[in-house]
N, C-alpha and C positions, 0 to 999 in steps of 0.2 A: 504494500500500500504506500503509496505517496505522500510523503510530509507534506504539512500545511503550508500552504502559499505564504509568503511573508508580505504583510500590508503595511503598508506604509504611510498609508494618508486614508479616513473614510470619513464621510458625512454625510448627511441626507441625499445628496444629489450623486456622487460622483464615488471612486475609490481607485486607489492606485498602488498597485502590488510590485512584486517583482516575479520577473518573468524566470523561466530557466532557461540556460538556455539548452537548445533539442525540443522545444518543446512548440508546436504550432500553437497560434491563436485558437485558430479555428475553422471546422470543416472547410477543405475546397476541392474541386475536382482533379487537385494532383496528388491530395494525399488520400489514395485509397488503400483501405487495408490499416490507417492508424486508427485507435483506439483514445491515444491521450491528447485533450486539447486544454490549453490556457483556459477558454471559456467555459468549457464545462466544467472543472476545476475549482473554478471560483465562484460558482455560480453552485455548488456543491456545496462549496463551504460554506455560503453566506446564507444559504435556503432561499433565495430571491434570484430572479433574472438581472441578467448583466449586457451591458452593450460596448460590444467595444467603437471606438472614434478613432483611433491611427490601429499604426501595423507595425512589428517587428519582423523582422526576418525569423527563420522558426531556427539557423545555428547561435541567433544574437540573443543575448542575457540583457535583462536591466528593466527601469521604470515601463510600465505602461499604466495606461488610462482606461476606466470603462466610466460610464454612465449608468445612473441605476435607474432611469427611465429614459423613455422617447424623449419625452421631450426637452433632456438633458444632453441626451444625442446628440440633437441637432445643431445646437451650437459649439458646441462641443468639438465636434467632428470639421465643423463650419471652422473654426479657429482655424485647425490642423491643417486644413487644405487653402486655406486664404493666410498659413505662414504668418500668423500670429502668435506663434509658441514657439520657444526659444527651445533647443537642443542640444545638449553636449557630447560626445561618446568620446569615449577610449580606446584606443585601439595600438596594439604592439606589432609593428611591421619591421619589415628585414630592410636592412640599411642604414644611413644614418637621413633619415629625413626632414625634410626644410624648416627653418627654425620657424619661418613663417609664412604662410602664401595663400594665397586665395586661387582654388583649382575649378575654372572658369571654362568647361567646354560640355557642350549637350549629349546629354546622352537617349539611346533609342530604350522605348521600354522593351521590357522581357516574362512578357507577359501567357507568352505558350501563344496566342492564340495565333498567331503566322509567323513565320519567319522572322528573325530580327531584323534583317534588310530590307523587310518590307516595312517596318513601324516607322512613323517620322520621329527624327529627332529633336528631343526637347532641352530647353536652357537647363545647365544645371550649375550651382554653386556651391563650392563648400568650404568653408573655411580651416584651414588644419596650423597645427604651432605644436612644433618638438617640444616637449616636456622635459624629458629625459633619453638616454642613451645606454647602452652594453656594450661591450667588445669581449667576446669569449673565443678563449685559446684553443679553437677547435675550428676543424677545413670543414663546410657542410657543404660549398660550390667550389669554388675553383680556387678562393683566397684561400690562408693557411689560417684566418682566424676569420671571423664571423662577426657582424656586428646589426645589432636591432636598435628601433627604436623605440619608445613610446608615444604616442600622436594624441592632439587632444582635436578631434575635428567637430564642427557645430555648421552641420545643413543648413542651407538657405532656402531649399526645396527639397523635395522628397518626390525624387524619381526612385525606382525600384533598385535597389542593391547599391546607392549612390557612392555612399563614403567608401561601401569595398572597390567598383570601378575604378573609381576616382582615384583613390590611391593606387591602385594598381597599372592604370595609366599611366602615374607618372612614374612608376616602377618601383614605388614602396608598397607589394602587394601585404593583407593583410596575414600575419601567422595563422594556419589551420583554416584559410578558402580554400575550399576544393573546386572551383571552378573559375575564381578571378588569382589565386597565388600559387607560390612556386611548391611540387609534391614532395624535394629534396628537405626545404625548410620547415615543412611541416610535420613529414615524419619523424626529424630530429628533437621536433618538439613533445610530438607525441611518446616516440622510444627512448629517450634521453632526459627530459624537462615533465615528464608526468602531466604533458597538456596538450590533450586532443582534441581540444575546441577550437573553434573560428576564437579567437583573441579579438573581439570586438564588443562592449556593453557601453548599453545607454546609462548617463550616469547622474545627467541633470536635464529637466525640464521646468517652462517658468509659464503660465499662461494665467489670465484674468479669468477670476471664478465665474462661472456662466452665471449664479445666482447672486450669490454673497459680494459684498460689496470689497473684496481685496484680490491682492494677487497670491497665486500660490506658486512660492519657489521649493520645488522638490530635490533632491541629492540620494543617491540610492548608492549601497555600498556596491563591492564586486562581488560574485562568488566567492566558497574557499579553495578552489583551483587558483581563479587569477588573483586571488590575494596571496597566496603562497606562491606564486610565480611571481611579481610584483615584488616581497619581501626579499626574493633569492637574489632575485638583479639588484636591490639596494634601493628599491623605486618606493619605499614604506611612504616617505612621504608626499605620496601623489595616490596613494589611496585614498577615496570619496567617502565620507560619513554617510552614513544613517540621516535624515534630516530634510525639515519641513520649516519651510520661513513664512510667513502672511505680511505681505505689505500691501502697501497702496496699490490701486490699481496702474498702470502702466500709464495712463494720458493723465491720471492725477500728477505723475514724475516727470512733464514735458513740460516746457516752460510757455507761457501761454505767447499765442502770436500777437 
């Protein structure tokens, strides 16, 4: 049986847990044959229906959001997609990665339903900034040592699989993608480092309560995988607390025109 979902924010309206990661949201016609989903999990727990408003990827760990009615949904969800919610992830890739840059080119969805050459291409932006760094005394490609990074990147849109592309594009793919990173660096993580997950969790989200009159600034810790991979490299402190702030709403912190 499955340990309890760990929540991290609930109220009348809304609740925000953390996700595992391997774990889908929720039913879709690719994943036939699964059994466990985020939604029904927590919707289990709480004895009430739950909606979810975004997506995670089903390798990606960290915050998400449901809704505990419709009509919480809606704006909700409305936020999400008109980029009024702010993002943070983590993510540990191979290289030493740019201290700071904005990774500015479109990408096509991937969506199954045709070919990818067939989808148009859409804007996408993401913002990334090297945190931290590794250099370990071991050949995993061609160098005689090995060197990763840690990335803090915050979406500016949310195309399908963005921050993995994206960084993989510029050729810092993430550790443990199986289909946008390299197989040499990820099996060394997996047989060597005790970490066979995509290395990628969401780890901050900031949005204005659909209801109540503040904002809610969320922080979700790592797993104990990526905290104990985190600790080995020396990166303790760039671990993300547990942690819920209520401030003002957003246009109340703008200065008036």
């Amino acid at each position: 049986m499955a340990p309890p979902l760990t929540i991290l924010h609930q109220d009348d309206h809304l609740v925000v847990v953390h996700k595992p990661a391997g774990l889908l949201v929720h039913r879709t016609a690719l994943a036939r044959g699964e059994r466990a989903f985020l939604l029904q999990r927590l919707r289990d727990q709480l004895g009430r229906r739950v909606y979810p408003v975004h997506r995670l990827d089903r390798p990606t760990s960290g915050i998400m959001v449901f809704a505990l009615s419709p009509e919480i949904a809606t704006p909700l969800a409305e936020a999400f997609a008109e980029r009024r919610v702010a993002k943070r992830y983590l993510a540990v890739v191979r290289g030493l990665g740019p201290e700071h840059e904005w990774l500015d080119y479109p990408l096509r969805e991937e969506d199954g339903s045709r070919p990818k050459a067939e989808m148009p291409a859409l804007a996408a932006l993401t913002e990334v900034r090297r945190l931290d760094s590794v250099e370990l005394p071991v050949q995993v490609d061609r160098y005689p040592r090995s060197r990763y990074s840690l990335m803090e990147a915050r979406p500016r849109t949310g195309r399908r699989h963005q921050i993995r592309r994206h960084l993989s594009h510029r050729g810092y793919p993430i550790i443990g993608d199986a289909k946008h990173g390299k197989g040499n660096h990820n099996r060394f993580f997996a047989e060597r480092l005790d970490s066979p997950r995509l290395l990628l969790a969401a780890v901050g989200l900031a949005f204005d309560h659909p209801v109540e009159e503040h904002r809610l600034e969320l922080s979700g810790a790592l797993d104990a995988g990526m905290t104990a991979l985190f600790r080995r490299f020396g990166w303790a402190g760039h671990l993300p607390p547990d942690s819920v702030r209520l401030t003002r709403p957003r246009a109340d912190l703008e200065p008036a025109s």
